[in-house]
Structure formats: structure tokens, C-alpha cells
C-alpha positions in Angstrom: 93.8 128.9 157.2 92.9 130.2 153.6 91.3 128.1 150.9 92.8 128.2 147.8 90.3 129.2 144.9 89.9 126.7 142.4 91.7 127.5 139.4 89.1 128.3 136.5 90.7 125.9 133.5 90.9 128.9 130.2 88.4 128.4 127.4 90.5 126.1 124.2 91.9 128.6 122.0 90.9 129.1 118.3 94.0 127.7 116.0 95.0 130.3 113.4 96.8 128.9 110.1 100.2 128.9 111.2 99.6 126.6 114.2 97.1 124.7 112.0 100.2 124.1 109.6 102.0 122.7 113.0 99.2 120.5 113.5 99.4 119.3 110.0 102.9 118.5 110.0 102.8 116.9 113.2 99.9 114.6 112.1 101.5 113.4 108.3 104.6 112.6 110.7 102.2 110.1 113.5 100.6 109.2 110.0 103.3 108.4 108.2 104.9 106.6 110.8 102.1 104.3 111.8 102.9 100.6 111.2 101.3 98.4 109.1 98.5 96.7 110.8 97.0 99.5 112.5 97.6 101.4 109.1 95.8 98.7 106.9 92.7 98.6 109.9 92.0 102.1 110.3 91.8 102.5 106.3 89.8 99.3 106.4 87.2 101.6 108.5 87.6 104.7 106.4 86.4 102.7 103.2 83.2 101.6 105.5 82.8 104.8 106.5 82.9 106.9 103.4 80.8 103.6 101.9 78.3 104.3 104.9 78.2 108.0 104.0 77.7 107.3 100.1 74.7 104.9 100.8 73.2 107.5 103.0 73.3 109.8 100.5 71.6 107.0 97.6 68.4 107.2 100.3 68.5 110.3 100.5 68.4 110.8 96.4 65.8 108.2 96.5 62.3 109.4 95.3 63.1 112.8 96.6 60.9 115.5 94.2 62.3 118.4 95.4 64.2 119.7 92.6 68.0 119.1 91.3 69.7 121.9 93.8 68.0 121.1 97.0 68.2 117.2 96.5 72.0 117.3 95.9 72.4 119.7 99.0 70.5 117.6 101.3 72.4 114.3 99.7 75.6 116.3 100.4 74.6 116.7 104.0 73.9 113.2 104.2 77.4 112.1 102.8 78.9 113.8 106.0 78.2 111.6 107.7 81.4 109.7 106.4 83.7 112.1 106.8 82.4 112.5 110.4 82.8 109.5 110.9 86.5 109.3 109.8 87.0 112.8 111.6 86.1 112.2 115.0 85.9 108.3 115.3 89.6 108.1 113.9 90.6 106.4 110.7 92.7 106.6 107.7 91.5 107.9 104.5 93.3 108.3 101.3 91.8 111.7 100.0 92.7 113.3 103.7 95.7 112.2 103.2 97.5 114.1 100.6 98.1 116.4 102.9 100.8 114.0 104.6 102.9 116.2 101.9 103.1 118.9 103.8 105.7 117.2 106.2 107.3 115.7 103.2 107.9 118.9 102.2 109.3 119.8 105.2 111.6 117.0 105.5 110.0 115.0 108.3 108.8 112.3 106.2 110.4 110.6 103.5 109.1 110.0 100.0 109.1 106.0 100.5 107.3 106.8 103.7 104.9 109.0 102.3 103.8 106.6 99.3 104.2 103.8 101.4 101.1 105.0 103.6 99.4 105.8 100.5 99.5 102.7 99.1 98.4 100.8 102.4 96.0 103.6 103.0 94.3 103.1 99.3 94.0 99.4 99.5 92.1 99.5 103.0 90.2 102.0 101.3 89.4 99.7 98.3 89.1 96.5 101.0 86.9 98.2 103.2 84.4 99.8 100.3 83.6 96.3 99.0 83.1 95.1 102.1 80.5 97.5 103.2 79.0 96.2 99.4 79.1 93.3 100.1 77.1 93.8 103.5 74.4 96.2 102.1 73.7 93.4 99.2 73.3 90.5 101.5 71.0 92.5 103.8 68.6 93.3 100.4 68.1 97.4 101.3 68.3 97.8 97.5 64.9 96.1 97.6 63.1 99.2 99.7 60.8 101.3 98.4 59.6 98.2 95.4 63.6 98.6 94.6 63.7 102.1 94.2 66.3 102.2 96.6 68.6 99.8 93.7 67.9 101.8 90.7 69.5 104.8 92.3 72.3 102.8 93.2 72.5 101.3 89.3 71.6 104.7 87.9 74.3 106.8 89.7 77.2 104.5 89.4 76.4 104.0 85.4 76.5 108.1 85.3 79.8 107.9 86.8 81.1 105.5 83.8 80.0 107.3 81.4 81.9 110.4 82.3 84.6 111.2 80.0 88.3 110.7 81.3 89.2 114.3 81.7 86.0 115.3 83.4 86.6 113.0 86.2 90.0 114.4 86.4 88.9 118.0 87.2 85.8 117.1 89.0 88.3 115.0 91.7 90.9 118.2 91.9 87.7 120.0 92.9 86.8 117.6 95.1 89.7 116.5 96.8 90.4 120.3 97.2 87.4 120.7 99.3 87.9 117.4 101.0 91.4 118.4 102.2 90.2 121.6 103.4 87.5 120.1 106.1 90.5 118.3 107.2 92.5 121.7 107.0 90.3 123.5 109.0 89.4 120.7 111.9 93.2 121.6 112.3 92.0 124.5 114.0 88.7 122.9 116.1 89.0 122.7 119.7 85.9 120.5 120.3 84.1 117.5 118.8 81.6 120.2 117.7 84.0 122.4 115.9 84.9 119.2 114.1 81.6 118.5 112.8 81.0 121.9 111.9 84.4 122.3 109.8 83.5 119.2 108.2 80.0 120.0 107.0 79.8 122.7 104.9 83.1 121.6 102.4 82.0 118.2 102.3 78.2 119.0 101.4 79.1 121.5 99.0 81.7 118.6 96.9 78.7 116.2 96.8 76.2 119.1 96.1 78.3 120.1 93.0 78.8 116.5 91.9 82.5 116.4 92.6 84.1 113.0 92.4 86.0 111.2 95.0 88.2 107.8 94.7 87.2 106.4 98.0 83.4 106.8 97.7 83.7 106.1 94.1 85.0 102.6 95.1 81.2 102.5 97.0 79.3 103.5 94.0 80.4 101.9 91.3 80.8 98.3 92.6 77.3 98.1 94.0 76.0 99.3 91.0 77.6 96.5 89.1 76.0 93.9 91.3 73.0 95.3 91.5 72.4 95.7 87.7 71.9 91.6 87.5 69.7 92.2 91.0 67.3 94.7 90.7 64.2 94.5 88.5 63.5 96.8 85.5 67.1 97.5 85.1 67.3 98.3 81.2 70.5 97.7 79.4 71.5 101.3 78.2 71.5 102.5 82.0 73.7 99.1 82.7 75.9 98.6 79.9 78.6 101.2 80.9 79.0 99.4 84.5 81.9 97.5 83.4 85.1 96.6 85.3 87.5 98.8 82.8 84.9 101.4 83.0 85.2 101.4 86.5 89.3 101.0 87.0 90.2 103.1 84.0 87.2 105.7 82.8 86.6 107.0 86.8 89.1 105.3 89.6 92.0 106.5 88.2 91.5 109.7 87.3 89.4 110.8 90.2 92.2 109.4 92.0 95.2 111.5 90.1 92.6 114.5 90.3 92.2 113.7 94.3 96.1 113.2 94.7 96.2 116.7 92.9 93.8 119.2 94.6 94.4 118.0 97.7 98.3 117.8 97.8 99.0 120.7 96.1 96.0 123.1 95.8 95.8 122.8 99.9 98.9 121.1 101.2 100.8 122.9 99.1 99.8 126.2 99.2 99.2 126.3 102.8 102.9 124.8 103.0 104.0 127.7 100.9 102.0 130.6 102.8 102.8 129.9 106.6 106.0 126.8 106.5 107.8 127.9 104.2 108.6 131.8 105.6 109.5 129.9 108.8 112.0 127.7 107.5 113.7 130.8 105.2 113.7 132.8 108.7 115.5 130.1 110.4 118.2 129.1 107.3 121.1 131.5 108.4 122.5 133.3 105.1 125.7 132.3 103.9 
């Protein structure tokens, strides 16, 4: 009697952009379609994460003499960590999210359904951000390194404040552009590793050229307006921009029309246009 070889299972195929497209589509669709609780939780978690991320990156910026370039670049590496986290653990995240458009365009979500999850999707985000705040207050880490660690935290969300209105605008089209294309190109990964590695580089190089993003913005800015009143040697001209307006109006909303902007229609968009969009003209019979 003959014994059957065992089958060797074929290496996962590289995704090129027309199936990454599919995948796209098929995602916004389970996206847009979750219900609420499990919508609200897993955005909950993204606003930790991207929070976790953004205080890695505040150690990271921490007494570091190494010059302007390299410490963005390794701060950028060290905000990965949040979009790793969101990647491959699974949650919900606003930015990443635009590119739920790409089925609208396609029909196979409606526009209540697609604002809908960005609305539930933004307030877990916002939820979820404060809470991490709240966390890394009570447990005093702005106090290490004789509270070095806090005046980073006060001195970069008072930068942020200060920024005029249309400058935060363009800086989060940039941003969420670059955003939305680690998510674009995990798309095509067929392993936890390829996932990490299409997330890196786009991610690093937003935080490296001091791009702004809504969700870690929502980190920031509220911790620095705690810890102004916390940490020592605070002087008033670095604090007195960290104001609530300042905060809702000068840098959340515009980073988060400039998000909504570079990554729904600089990515979703054009990648809709260049491999969806033939498809459905091929398949419309002419009249």
C-alpha cells in the first residue's frame, strides 16, 4: 500500500493593489457594519493605544542630545508602537478609518453608516485618550528624570497650541496621508511581520516630520494641561497657550478635517479611482 506524500501548504502570496483594494472594501464593509458596543470598545483601545505610542515617544524626546533629525526619527520609531498595536492587536481608529470610503464609494456602505462609525469611532478615541491620561498622571511618570519626563509633555502640547489654524490643517492631510497608507499597504501583508514592517516606516516618517494627528493629539494636549499645574518650573509663557479652546479649536479640529482629508481622499480615493473604479466601468454594460 502507498503512502500519500504530505501535501507541502504554498508560501502566502504577496497582495498587489487591486486585491489590496478588495481587501479594503471588504474591511470598511465588516467595519462599518460592526454594532455599537464592540465599535465604541475597540476605539476605546485605539485611543489607549495611540495614547501609549505618544507617551513612548515623550521618553524618547526626553533629554535626548542627539540632534533635531535623529531625535524625531527615533521618537517616530517609538510612536509605532501605537499603530502596532492597533494593527495587529485589533482596534478601531479614526484616522485608519477614512478609508471606510472606499466602500462608500463603491456602494457597499451607506453615508449614515459611514459617519455613523465615524462618530462612535472618534468618541472612543477621545474616551480612551483621556483615560490613558488619566492613568499615566496618577502613576506620577511625569516625575522621572527630577520631572523632566513632565516638561516635555507641557512643552510639546503648548507647541501644538500655538500652531496657527491652517498649519495644522496641512500638517494633518500630510499625516493622515501617510497614516492611511501603513494601513493601505498591511492590506497586502501576509504575516504578523509584514504588518509591522508596512507600518513602520510611514508611521515614523509622520512623527519624524512633525505631522499632526487627531487621535494622538487628544494624548498630547490634555496631559499637558494637567501637568502645567503639576510639574515644577513650569513658566507661564510655555503654559499659557494650553487652554481648552486652544485645544478644541486651534489643533483638534483642524488636524482632524486635515486627517479626514489626506486620508479619505489622497489614499482612499485615489486608490479607489486607479484599481475600483476601471472594474466597475468594465462590468456597467453600455447602453
Amino acid at each position: 500500500m502507498s503512502v500519500e506524500a504530505p501535501r507541502e501548504t504554498p508560501p502566502p502570496r504577496f497582495c498587489a493593489g487591486p486585491e489590496m483594494a478588495q481587501r479594503a472594501l471588504d474591511s470598511g464593509q465588516t467595519k462599518a457594519g460592526l454594532p455599537f458596543l464592540p465599535t465604541l470598545v475597540l476605539a476605546l483601545l485605539a485611543g489607549i493605544y495611540i495614547g501609549l505610542g505618544a507617551n513612548f515617544y515623550e521618553i524618547a524626546k526626553t533629554g535626548n542630545q542627539l540632534g533635531f533629525g535623529v531625535q524625531q526619527v527615533l521618537g517616530g520609531l517609538c510612536f509605532s508602537l501605537g499603530l502596532i498595536l492597533v494593527g495587529i492587536g485589533g482596534a478601531e481608529l479614526f484616522t485608519g478609518n477614512s478609508l471606510i470610503v472606499m466602500a462608500w464609494f463603491s456602494g457597499r456602505v451607506s453615508g449614515t453608516a459611514l459617519v455613523r462609525n465615524w462618530a462612535i469611532v472618534y468618541l472612543g478615541n477621545l474616551l480612551g485618550s483621556l483615560l490613558l491620561v488619566a492613568l499615566v498622571v496618577a502613576s506620577e511618570q511625569y516625575s522621572l528624570a527630577d520631572n523632566a519626563v513632565g516638561m516635555t509633555a507641557v512643552k510639546l502640547a503648548a507647541a501644538k497650541c500655538q500652531l496657527p489654524f491652517t498649519v495644522v490643517l496641512a500638517r494633518g492631510i500630510l499625516c493622515n496621508a501617510l497614516v492611511c497608507l501603513a494601513v493601505w499597504l498591511c492590506y497586502s501583508a501576509c504575516s504578523t511581520t509584514d504588518k509591522v514592517m508596512a507600518i513602520l516606516f510611514p508611521i515614523t516618517g509622520f512623527v519624524a516630520c512633525g505631522f499632526e494627528h487627531c487621535v494622538a493629539n487628544m494624548y498630547f494636549i490634555p496631559l499637558g494641561m494637567v501637568l502645567k499645574s503639576l510639574v515644577p518650573g513650569v513658566d507661564l509663557a510655555t503654559s499659557s497657550s494650553l487652554t481648552l479652546r486652544a485645544f478644541l479649536v486651534g489643533n483638534l479640529l483642524p488636524a482632524t478635517l486635515g486627517n479626514i482629508l489626506g486620508g479619505a481622499l489622497m489614499v482612499g480615493g485615489v486608490y479607489w479611482v486607479a484599481y475600483i473604479l476601471p472594474a466597475v466601468r468594465r462590468s456597467t454594460p453600455p447602453e
